[in-house]
C-alpha positions in Angstrom: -1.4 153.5 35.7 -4.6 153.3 37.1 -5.1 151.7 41.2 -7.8 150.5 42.5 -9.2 152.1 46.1 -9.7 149.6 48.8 -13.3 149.5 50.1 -12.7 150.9 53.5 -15.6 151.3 56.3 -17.8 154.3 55.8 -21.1 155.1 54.3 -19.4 156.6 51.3 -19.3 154.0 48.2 -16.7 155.9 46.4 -13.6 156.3 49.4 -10.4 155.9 48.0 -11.0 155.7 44.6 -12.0 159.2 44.0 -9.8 161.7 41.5 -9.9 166.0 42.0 -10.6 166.9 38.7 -8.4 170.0 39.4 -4.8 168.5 40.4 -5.3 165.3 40.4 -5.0 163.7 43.6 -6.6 161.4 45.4 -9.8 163.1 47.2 -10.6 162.0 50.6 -13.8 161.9 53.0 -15.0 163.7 56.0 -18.4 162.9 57.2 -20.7 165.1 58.9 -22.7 163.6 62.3 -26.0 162.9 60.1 -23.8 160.6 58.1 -23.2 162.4 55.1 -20.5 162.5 53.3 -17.8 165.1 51.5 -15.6 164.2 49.3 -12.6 166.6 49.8 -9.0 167.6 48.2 -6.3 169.2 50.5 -4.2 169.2 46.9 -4.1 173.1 47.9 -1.0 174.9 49.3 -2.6 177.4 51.3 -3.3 175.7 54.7 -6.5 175.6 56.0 -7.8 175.8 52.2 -9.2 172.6 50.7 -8.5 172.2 47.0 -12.4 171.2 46.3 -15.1 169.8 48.2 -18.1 168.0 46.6 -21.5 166.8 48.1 -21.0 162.6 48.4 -24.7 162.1 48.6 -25.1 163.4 45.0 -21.9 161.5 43.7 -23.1 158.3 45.3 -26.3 158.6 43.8 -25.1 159.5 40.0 -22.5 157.0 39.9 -24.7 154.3 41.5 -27.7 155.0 38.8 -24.6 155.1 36.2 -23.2 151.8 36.7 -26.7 150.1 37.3 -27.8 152.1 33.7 -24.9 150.2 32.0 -26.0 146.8 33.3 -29.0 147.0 30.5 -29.8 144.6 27.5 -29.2 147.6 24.9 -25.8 147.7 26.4 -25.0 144.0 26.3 -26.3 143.7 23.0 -23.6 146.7 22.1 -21.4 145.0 23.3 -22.4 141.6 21.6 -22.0 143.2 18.3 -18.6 144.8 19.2 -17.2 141.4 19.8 -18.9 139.9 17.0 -16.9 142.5 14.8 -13.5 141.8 16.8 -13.8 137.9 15.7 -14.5 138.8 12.4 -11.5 140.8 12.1 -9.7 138.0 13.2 -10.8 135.8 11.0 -10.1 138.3 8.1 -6.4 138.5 9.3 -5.8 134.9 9.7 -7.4 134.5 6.0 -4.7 137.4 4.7 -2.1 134.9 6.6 -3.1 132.3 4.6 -3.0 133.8 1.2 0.5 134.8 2.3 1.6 131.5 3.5 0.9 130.0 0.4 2.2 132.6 -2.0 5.1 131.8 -0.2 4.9 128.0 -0.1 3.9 128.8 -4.1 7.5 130.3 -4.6 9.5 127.9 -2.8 8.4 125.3 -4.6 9.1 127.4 -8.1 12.6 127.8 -6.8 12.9 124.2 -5.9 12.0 123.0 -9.7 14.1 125.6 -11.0 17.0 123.9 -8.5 16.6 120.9 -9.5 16.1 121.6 -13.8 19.4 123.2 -14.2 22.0 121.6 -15.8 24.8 119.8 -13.1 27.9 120.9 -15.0 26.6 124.4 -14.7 28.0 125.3 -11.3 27.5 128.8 -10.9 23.6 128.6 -11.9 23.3 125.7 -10.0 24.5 127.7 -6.9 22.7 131.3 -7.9 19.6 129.0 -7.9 20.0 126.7 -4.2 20.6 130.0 -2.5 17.2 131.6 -4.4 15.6 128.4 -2.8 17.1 128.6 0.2 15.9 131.9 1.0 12.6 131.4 -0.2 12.7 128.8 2.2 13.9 131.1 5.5 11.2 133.5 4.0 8.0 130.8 4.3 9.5 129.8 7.6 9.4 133.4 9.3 6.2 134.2 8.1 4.9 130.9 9.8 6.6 131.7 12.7 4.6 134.8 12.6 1.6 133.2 12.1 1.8 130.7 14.8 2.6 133.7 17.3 -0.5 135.3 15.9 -2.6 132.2 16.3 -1.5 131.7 20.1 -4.0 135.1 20.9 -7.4 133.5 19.4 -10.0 135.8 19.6 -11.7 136.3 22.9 -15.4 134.8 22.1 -18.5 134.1 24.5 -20.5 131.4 24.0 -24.4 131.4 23.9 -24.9 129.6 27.0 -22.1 132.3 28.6 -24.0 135.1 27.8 -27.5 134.4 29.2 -25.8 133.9 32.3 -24.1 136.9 31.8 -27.5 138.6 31.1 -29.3 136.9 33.9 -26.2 138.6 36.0 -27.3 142.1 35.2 -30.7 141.7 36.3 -29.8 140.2 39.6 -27.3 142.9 40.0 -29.7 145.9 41.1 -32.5 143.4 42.9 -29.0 142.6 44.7 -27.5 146.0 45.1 -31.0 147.4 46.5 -31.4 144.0 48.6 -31.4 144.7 52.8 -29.1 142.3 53.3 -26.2 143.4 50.8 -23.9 145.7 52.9 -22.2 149.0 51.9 -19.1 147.2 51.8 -20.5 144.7 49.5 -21.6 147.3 47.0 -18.3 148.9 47.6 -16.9 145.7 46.2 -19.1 145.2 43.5 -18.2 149.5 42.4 -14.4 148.3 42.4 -15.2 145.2 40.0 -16.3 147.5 37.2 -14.9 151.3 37.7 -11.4 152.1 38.2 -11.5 155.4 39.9 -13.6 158.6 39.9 -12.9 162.3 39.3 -14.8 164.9 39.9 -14.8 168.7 40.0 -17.2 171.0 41.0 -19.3 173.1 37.5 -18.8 176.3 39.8 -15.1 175.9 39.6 -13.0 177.6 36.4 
């Protein structure tokens, strides 16, 4: 299960939510006295010898330009289209629901007239057939109880008026993010809204 960091102080936008892409632990931060940071893994059993150590400056800068990237209209309109897709899927299911629910409802009611056109005197028909209706009968009520379970988990959808805020959003977001008065905490915050964690591993390393 993936955590999210907590945006701790410190220049460095990723702290606490970095992975080493060699053992998996958490990475931590040391920064140097210009400020810069270094992301570093002690994951290592040899003491005094850090797993991995990575350049923040470089992280912070691809991972920034990566999430601001994302926040474009090709991407929204991506991902416009995948949920247009995922509600018509939907709709196709609840339409095979349907079909089934009446083929069902269809049989029930053949069982019924078949009930109720035998003869009285004959018993053991009579019988054969009320249990044939009766269990077409359980069988259209379990399917609708299915159907109603399906039905309480509509497909997510976003109206019109939802998504131009949503798109006016991801302009403001980088006239935000490069604004003076937004705080490293704040784009900490806003990193932790959209990215779980991080891992990273150094191209020199096998």
């Amino acid at each position: 299960m993936l955590i999210k960091g907590i945006d701790r102080e410190g220049r460095s936008l990723l702290q606490g939510i970095v992975i080493c892409g060699l053992c998996g632990r958490r990475m931590g931060v040391l920064y140097a006295r210009d400020g810069s940071s270094i992301y570093i893994c002690r994951g290592t059993s040899n003491v005094g010898k850090s797993c991995q150590h990575i350049n923040g400056r470089h992280v912070d800068r691809l991972v920034k330009a990566s999430v601001l990237d994302s926040l474009t209209q090709e991407q929204f309109d991506l991902a416009r289209v995948a949920m247009d897709k995922l509600k018509e899927r939907h709709l196709e299911i609840e339409r095979q629901w349907e079909k089934r629910l009446e083929a069902a409802k269809y049989e029930a009611e053949k069982a019924a007239r078949r009930y109720y056109q035998v003869e009285p005197e004959n018993r053991l028909v009579a019988r054969t057939l009320e249990k044939e209706w009766n269990d077409k009968l359980e069988e259209m009520e379990h399917l609708r109880s299915e159907y109603d379970e399906i039905r309480r988990s509509p497909p997510f959808t976003i109206s019109q008026k939802q998504w131009h805020q949503v798109e006016a959003l991801a302009e403001d977001i980088p006239r935000l993010w490069e604004s003076k008065t937004t705080t490293n905490n704040q784009r900490k915050k806003l990193l932790r809204l959209l990215i779980e964690d991080v891992t990273l591993r150094n191209q020199d390393d096998p």
